[in-house]
C-alpha positions as CSV (number, residue, x, y, z in Angstrom):
1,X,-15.9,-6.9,-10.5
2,X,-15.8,-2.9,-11.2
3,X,-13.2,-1.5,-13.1
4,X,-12.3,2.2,-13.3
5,X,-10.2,3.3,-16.1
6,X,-8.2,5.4,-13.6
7,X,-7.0,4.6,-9.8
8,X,-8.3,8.3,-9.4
9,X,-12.3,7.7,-10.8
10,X,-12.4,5.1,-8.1
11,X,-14.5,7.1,-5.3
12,X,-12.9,8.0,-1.9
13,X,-16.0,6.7,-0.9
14,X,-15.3,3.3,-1.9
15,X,-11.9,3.4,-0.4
16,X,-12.8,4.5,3.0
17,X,-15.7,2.1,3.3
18,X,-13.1,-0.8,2.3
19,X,-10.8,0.6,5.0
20,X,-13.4,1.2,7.6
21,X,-15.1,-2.3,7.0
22,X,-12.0,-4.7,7.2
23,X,-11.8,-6.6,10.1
24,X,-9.1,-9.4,9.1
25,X,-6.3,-7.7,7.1
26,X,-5.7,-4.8,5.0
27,X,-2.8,-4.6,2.8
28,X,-1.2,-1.5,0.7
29,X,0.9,-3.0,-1.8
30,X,2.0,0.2,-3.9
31,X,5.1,1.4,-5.1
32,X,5.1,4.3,-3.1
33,X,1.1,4.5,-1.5
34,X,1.9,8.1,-1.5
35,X,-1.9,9.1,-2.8
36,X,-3.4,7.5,0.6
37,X,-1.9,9.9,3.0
38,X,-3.5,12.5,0.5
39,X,-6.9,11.2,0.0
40,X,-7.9,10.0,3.5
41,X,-7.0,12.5,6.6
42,X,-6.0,11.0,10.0
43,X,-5.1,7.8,8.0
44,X,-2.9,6.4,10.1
45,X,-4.7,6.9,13.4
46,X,-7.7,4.8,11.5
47,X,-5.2,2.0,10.9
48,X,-3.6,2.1,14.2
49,X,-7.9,1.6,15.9
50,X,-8.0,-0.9,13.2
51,X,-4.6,-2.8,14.8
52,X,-5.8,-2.6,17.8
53,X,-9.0,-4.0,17.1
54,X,-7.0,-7.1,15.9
55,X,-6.9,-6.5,12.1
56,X,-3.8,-7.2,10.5
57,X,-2.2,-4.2,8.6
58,X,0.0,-4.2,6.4
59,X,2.4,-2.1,4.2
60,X,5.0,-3.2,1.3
61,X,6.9,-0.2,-0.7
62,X,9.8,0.3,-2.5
63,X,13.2,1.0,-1.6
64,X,13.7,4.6,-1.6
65,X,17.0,3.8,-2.1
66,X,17.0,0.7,-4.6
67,X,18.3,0.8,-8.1
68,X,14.0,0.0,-9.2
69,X,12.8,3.4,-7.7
70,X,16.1,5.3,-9.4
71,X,15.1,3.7,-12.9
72,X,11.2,4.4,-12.2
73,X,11.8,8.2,-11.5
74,X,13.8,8.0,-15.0
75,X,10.4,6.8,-16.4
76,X,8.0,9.0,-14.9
77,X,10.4,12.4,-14.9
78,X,7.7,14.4,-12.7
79,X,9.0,16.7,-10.2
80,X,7.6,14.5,-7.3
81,X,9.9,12.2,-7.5
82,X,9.2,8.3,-6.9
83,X,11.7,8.2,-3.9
84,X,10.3,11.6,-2.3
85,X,6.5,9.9,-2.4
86,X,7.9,6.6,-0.6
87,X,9.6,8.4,2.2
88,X,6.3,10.4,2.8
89,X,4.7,7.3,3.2
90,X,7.7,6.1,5.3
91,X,7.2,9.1,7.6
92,X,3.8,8.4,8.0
93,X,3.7,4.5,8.5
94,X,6.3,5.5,11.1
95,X,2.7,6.3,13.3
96,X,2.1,2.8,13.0
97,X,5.9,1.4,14.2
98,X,5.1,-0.3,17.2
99,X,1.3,-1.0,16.8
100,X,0.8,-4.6,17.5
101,X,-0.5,-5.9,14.1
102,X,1.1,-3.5,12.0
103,X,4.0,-4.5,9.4
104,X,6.2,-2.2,6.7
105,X,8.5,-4.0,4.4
106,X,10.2,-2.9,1.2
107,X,9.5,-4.4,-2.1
108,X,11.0,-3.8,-5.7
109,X,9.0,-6.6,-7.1
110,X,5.9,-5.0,-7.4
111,X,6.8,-1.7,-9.1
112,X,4.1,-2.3,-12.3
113,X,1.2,-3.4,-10.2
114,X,-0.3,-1.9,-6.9
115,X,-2.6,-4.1,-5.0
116,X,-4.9,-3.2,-1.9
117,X,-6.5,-5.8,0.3
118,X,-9.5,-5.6,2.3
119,X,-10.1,-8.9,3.7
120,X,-12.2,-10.3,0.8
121,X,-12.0,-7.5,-1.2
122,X,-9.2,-5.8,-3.7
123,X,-8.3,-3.3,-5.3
124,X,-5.5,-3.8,-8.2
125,X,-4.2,-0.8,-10.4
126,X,-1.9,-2.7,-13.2
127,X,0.3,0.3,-13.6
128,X,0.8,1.2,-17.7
129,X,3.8,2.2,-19.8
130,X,5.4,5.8,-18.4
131,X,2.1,6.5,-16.5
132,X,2.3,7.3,-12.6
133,X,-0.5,5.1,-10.6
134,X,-3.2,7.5,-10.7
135,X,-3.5,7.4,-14.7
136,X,-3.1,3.5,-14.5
137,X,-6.8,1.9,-14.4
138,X,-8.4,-0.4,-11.8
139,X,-10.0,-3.3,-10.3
140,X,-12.2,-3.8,-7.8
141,X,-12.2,-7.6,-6.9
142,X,-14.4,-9.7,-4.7
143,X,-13.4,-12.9,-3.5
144,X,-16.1,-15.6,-4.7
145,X,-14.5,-19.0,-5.5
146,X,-11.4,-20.6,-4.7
147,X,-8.9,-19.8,-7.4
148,X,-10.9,-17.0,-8.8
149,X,-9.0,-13.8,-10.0
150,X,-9.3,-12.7,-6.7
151,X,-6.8,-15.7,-5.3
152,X,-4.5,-15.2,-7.9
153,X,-4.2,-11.8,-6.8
154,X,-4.0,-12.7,-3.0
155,X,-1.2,-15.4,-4.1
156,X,0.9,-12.9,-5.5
157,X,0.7,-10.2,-2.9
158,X,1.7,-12.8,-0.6
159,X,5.0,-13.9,-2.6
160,X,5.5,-10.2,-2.8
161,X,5.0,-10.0,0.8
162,X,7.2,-12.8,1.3
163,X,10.2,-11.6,-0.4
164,X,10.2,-7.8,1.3
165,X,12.4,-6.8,3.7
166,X,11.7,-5.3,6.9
167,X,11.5,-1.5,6.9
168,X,11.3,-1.6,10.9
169,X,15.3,-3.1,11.3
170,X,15.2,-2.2,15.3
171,X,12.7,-1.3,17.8
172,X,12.1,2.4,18.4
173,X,14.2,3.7,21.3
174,X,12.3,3.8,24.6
175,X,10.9,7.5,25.4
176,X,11.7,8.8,21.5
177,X,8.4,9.8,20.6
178,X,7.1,9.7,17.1
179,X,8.4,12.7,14.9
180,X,11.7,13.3,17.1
């Protein structure tokens, strides 16, 4: 385990080897995953070569819209607000709509904790009191045993997954291309 004392002193490095060596499933649990589309150009296109070569990607964020982000942006009071940072990430997991092997749901369970999956590897960011995700620190987990920290991490994520609600209701209309 490696553990960063902010999401942001995590490497990009690290991140995009995690990203570029999954083969199974990758899984952004954040709040809003708003820092992704930041730190790592052409994102989505690498996660629409990674559907397609039959890893399983996955993305659960919060309701724009819910009751949870309102109270969060009451919390963090920074002009980019929590709602503004999810539909960014909405517009670009939009890329990814109809990619077999790609999945958006919304989550309001997981607003204090942010966890990435990279088949057996994690990344959790336990997000502290009044601090946005980047000032919370981080883990970097490998899975070694059954049950480890890494499981219990998995286990969760999963619930979380579980409980979320599509963000893809209907299928995109035939011949409306992507940004119309």
């Amino acid at each position: 385990m490696t553990v960063y004392p902010y999401r942001s002193a995590c490497p990009k490095s690290i991140w995009r080897n995690l990203i570029s060596s999954a083969r199974e499933e990758i899984l952004f649990a954040g709040y809003t995953n708003y820092f992704l589309w930041l730190e790592h150009p052409n994102l989505a296109k690498a996660l629409k070569r990674k559907a397609q070569q039959g890893c399983r990607i996955r993305f659960l964020i919060g309701d724009p819209e819910s009751e949870v982000t309102r109270r969060r942006e009451d919390v963090e009071n920074v002009p980019l607000t929590v709602s503004t940072r999810i539909r960014i990430t909405l517009s670009e997991v939009e890329q990814l709509r109809d990619v077999p092997g790609a999945d958006a749901r919304f989550g309001d369970e997981h607003i204090a904790m942010s966890v990435f999956r990279f088949d057996s590897e994690m990344l959790v960011t336990p997000h502290l009191a009044k601090l946005v995700g980047h000032d919370s620190p981080m883990l970097h987990l490998r899975r070694y045993q059954d049950d480890g920290l890494f499981d219990r991490f998995a286990y969760h994520a999963y619930e979380l997954w579980s409980n979320g609600r599509d963000v893809w209701k209907e299928p995109q209309p035939a011949g409306q291309s992507r940004g119309d």
